[in-house]
N, C-alpha and C positions, 0 to 999 in steps of 0.2 A: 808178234807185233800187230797193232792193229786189232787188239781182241775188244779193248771198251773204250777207245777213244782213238780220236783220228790226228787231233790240231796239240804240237807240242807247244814251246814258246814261240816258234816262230813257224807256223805253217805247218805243210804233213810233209815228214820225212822222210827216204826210205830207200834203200839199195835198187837203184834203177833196173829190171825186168827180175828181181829177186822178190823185195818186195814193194816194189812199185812197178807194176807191170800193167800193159796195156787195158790188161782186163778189170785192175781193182782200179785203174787211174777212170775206164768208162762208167765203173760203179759211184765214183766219187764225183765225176761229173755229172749222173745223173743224177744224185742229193744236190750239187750246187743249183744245177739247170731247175729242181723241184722249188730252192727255196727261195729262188729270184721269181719266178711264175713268170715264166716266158719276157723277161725282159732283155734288154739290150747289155748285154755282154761285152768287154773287149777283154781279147788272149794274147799273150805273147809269150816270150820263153828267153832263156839264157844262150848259152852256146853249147852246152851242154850236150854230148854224144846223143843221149835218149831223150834231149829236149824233143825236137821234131816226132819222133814217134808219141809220144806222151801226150802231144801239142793237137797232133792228130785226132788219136782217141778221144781229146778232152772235147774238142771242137764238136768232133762227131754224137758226140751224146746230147750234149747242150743244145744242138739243135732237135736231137728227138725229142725234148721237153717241150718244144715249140720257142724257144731262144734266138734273139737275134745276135750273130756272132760277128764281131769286129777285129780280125784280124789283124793286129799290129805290129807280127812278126818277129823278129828278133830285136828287145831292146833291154835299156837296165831297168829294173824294178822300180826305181823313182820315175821314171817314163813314164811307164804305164798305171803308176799309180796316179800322176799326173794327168792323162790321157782321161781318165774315168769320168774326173770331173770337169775338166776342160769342155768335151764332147758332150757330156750333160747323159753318161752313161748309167744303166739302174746298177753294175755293178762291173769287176776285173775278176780277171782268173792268170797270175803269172805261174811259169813251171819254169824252179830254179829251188836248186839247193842251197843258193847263196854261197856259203864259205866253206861247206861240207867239202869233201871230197869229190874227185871226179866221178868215182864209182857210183854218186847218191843223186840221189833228185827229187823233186820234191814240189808243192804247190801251194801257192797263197792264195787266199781268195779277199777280194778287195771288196770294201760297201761301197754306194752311190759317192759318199766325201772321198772316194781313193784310199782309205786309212782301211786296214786289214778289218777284218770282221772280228767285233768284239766276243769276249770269251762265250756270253751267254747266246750270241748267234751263232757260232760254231755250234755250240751243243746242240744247238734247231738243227744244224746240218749235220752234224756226227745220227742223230736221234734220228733224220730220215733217212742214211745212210746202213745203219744197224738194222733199221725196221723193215728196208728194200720198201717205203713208200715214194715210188718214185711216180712221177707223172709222165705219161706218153701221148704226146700230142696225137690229131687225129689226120690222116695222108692230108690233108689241107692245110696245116697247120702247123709244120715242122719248118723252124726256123730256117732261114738262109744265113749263108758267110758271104760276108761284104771286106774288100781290103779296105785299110787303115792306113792312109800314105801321110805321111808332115807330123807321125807320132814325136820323132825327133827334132825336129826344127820347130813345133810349138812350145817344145819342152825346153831345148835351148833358150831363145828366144824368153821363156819365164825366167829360167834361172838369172840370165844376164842382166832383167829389170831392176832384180833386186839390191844390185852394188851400182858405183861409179866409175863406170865404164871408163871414165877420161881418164880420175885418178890410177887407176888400173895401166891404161895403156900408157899413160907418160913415165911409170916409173920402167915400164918396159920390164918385167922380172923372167928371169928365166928358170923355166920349172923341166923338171925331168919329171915327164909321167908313166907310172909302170900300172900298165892297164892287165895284170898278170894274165895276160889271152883272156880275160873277160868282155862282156859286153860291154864296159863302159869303152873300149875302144871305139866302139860306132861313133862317139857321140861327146866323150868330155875331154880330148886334146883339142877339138874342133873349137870347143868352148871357148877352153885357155886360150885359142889362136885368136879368138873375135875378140877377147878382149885388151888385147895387146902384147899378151904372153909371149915370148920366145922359147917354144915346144920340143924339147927332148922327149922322145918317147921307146920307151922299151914294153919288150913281150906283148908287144901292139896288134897283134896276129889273134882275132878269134877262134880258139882252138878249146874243145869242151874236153881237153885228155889235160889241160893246161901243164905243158911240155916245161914252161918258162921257171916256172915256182908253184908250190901248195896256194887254190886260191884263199887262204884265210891271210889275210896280210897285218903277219905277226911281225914284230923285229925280227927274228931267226930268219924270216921266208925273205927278209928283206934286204939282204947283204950287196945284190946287182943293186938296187935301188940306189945304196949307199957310195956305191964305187962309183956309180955314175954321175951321182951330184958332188964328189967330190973332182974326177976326172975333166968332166963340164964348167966348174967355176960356176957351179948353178945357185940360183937364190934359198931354190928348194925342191924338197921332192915332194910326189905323194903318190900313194898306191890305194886300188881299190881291191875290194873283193869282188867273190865272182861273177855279182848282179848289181855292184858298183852303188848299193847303197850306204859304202862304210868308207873313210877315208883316213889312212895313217900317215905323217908328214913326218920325212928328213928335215932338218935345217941344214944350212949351207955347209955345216962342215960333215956331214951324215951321217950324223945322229938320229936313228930312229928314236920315233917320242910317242909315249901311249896315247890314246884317244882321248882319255880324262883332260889330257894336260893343254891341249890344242884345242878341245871342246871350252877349259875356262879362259882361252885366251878371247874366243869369239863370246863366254858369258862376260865377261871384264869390259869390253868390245859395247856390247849391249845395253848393260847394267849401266856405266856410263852415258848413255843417251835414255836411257829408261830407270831412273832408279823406283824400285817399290815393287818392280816386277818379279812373278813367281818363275822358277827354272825347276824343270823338271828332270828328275836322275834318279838312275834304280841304284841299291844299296851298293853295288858292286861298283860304281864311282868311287874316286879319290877322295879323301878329306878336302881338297885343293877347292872342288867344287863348291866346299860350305865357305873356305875363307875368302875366295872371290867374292862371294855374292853377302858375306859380311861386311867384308871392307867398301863394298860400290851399292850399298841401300838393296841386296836384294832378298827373298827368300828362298828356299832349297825346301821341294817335296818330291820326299822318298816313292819311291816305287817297287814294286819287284821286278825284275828281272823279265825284260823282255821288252821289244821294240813296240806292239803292241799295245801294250799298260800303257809305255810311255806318252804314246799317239792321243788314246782316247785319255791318257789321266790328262792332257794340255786341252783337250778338246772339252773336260768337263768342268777346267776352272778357269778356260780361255788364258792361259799361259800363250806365251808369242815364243819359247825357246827351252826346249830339249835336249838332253845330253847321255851318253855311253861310254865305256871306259873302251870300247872297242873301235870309238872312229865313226858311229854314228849321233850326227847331228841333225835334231829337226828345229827347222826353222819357220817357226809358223805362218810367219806375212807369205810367205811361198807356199810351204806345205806341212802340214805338221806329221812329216814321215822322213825316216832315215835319206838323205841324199845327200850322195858321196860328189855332187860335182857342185853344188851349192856350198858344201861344208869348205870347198875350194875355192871358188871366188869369194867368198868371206873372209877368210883370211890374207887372200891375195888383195883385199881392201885395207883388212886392218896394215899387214905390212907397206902397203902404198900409201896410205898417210900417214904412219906413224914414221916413214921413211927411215927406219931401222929392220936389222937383222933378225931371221927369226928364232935365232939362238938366242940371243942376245932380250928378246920381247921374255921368252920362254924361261929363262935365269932367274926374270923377276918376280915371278909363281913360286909361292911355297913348295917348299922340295920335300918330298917324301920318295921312299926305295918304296917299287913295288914288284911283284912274283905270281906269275899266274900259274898253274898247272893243274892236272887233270889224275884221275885216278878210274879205270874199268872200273863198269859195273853194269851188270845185264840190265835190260830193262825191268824185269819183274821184283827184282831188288830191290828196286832205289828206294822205293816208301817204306818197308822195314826199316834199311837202314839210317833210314833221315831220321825214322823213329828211338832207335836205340842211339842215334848221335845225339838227339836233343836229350838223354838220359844222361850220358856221360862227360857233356863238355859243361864249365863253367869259367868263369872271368869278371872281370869288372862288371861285364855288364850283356846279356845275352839276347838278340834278338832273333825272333823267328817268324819275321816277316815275311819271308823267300829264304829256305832251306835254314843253316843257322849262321849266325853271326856274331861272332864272340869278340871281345874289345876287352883290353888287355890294359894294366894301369899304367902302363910306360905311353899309354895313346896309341900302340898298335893295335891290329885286328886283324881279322882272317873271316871269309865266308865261302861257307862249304854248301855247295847246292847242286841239286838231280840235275843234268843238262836236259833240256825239252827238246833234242834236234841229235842227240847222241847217246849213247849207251855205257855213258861215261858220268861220275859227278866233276863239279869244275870247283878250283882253290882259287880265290883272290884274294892277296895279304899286303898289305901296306906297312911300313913301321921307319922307323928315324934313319936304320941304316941296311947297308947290303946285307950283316951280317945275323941280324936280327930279324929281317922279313923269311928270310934262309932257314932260318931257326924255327920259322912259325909254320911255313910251310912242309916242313920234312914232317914235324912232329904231329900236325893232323895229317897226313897223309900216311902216315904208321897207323894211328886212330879208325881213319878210312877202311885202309885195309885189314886191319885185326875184326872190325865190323862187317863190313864184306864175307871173311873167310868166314867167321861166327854164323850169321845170316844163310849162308850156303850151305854150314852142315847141321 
């Protein structure tokens, strides 16, 4: 791992002191520290076991470049992506695995707008990385760490701007939030509290072994979630992942609902006060995403796969509103980056004026079955076998924009793609029924593997 490239789709990834260890994390800080040129820095971290050690190391090199370090301490991702520009920062450095496992860790590196560094800066940083041209300040000239205190109350304080705080608090809703031991515990039940929320909250405890559930907050992971807004009489649920920039919602009867479907209810949301505006969404979105923004005057451009794309693709055709099938939403007037506690009081708006249920809001969205799953695959794999999958599969209609993606004449489809964060490819399949998305998913996933096996010998 790590032999010709650093940055997957979301950041660098990597089994925490296996291989992400103190020593390669000081080597990667000192490519970031090189390619900012002693500029003003802010770091923070997840809750994460080996955040702090990591956090450490990272700090410690950034300033041999001559870097000034703004420690922000533990907060969510959208925080400090927020922090970067708020402060008027030259760039972030966060260390989180996001939704990985406990075992993984991992680090993103922010530009001056807070939005991840785009792919062709990465490779400036991968490139000094590989080349060990690192810059060493001169003993006069090595940065200082300075603390960063009111990270979280600038951030709140944004997000809150953004809705109707009154309408919010008079319908008074009552949310169960299951912060799965993540960081968004610091920071987005507080949220929900300031704006009138009446706050259930589970696995509210920052613990980076997250005791509570897996942080990826999948339906499966999310069964307490469910029992608890049913037991509560609550309006709704929602859970974040493990740096709380992704947000998946129960409705009142606890119903976990995919990302996609929650994401078109805030495009519907949008689209209606803005129509003509572009919405931004990687291939791995629902169809749901193209008929919202049909039927409410909007457009829908594709992306590939990855938070990233999505950021700078809103950032280069000034799009106001972004979408994922996982629960992340960017919302431009705020920030044009995943956050899990904006994607919250958004809808806690929509359902406070439209003064209906959010089952009930959710019914009215074209209904499609969907199925996600995963299939091993080492990392030195994956490019063969993308290669011999685009040989073999065919359908209506085949795209190979990000990995492949085949569409089928009944209007289903399936897309099979390298994961950039895992040593895994991932399956997303849509189709009219449970029994048919079922059908599509088994049968690439046989495909998968007979490719795999082949590949290997």
């Amino acid at each position: 791992m790590f032999e010709n490239r650093l940055f997957g789709t979301n950041g660098i990834r990597g089994l925490a002191n296996v291989e992400l260890t103190p020593e390669f994390a000081l080597k990667v800080a000192a490519a970031i520290g090189t390619f900012f040129e002693a500029g003003k820095i802010v770091v923070g971290c997840d809750g994460r076991t080996s955040s702090p050690m990591l956090k450490s190391a990272v700090i410690s090199r950034l300033t041999s470049t001559g870097c000034r370090v703004y420690d922000a301490g533990m907060v969510p991702t959208p925080a400090l992506q927020y922090a970067v520009r708020a402060y008027g920062m030259d760039g972030g450095v966060m260390i989180t695995a996001s939704h990985n496992p406990p075992e993984y860790n991992g680090v993103k590196v922010m530009a001056s707008d807070g939005v991840e560094l785009p792919r062709e800066l990465e490779m400036e940083v991968e490139r000094i990385f590989f080349e060990d041209g690192f810059r060493r300040a001169e003993w006069s000239s090595v940065g200082d760490v300075l603390k960063l205190p009111g990270v979280l109350e600038t951030y709140a304080e944004a997000v809150m701007k953004h809705v109707d705080r009154d309408a919010i608090s008079s319908a008074r809703p009552k949310v169960v939030v299951d912060a799965g031991n993540g960081v968004s515990a610091l920071v987005y039940p507080s949220i929900l509290g300031r704006l009138g929320c009446r706050v259930v909250a589970i696995n509210s405890n920052v613990d980076g072994r997250f005791p509570g559930r897996p942080p990826e907050p999948r339906p499966e992971n999310l069964t307490a979630l469910s029992s608890a807004v049913k037991f509560e009489g609550a309006d709704l649920g929602v859970a974040y992942d493990g740096d709380g920039d992704r947000a998946i919602f129960s409705d009142e009867r606890g119903v976990i609902h995919w990302g996609d479907r929650s994401f078109a209810l805030v495009e519907k949301a949008f689209l209606s006060e803005n129509p003509g505006e572009v919405v931004v969404t990687p291939v791995s979105s629902s169809k749901v995403v193209e008929d919202v923004a049909s039927e409410y005057g909007g457009k829908v451009l594709w992306t590939k796969v990855g938070s990233v794309t999505v950021s700078r693709t809103m950032l280069r055709v000034g799009a106001k509103l972004g979408g994922e099938e996982n629960g992340g939403v960017f919302y431009g007037p705020h920030q044009p980056v995943r956050d899990g506690a904006m994607t919250t009081a958004l809808i806690l708006e929509i359902l406070a004026k439209e003064g209906r249920r959010l089952s009930e809001m959710l019914e009215e969205l074209p209904k499609y079955c969907q199925l996600k799953d995963k299939v091993p695959c080492p990392e030195e794999l994956k490019q063969p076998v993308l290669e011999e999958l685009r040989r073999r599969v065919s359908g209506a209609r085949v795209e190979t924009l990000d990995g492949v993606k085949v569409w089928f004449d009944d209007g289903s489809w399936i897309l099979v793609r390298p994961s950039g964060t895992e040593p895994i490819y991932r399956l997303y399949a849509e189709a009219s029924t449970e029994e048919r998305v079922a059908q599509v998913v088994e049968e690439f996933k046989q495909i998968l593997s007979e490719i795999i096996s082949s590949v290997k010998s």
